[in-house]
C-alpha angles and dihedrals in degrees: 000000000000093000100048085056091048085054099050090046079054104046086044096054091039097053092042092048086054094061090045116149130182137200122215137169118167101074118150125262129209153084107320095175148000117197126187111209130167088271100058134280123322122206121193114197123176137203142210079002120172106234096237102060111019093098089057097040091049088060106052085049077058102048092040090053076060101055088050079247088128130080137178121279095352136133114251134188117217121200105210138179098262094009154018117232136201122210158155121247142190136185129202132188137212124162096290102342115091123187123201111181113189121196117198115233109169130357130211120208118209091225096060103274121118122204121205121185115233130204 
């Protein structure tokens, strides 16, 4: 008896660690990149980031503007290294200079949590 209570205790907690969610607001703000290319200078800045991913995650947006992978004002889901993100971007152009501007949305950790940011 004790242990089927101790099993049932065990698959509870288990089932309801694998649907965590998370609200955060205060993520960090800033310029993550800039890039020069042929083209002109290229400038990543995140928003609502979370500190121990937003340089990697800087640089696949980057990598994914080159690939023409990036449009204005679009979702867009980022693989990184710990985590995936989902975001919303947006790109600007002057002459030779090109904004993209990411603002994090939800992040998935690889270990089960997922992060929202709240308003």
């Amino acid at each position: 008896m004790k242990y089927l209570l101790i099993l049932v205790i065990f698959t509870f907690n288990w089932s309801y660690a694998q649907n965590t969610s998370i609200t955060y607001q205060h993520g960090q703000n800033g310029m993550e990149l800039i890039a020069t290319t042929k083209t002109g200078t290229i400038v990543v800045s995140t928003f609502n980031a979370k500190m121990a991913i937003r340089q990697d995650i800087a640089y696949k947006i980057f990598k994914l503007y080159q690939q023409n992978s990036i449009q204005h004002n679009t979702l867009v889901t980022v693989f990184g290294n710990e985590a995936k993100v989902l975001g919303k971007c947006f790109v600007k152009k002057r002459n030779n200079l090109t904004s993209i501007e990411f603002y994090y949305n939800k992040v998935f950790w690889h270990n089960g949590i997922v992060e929202v940011h709240g308003k």
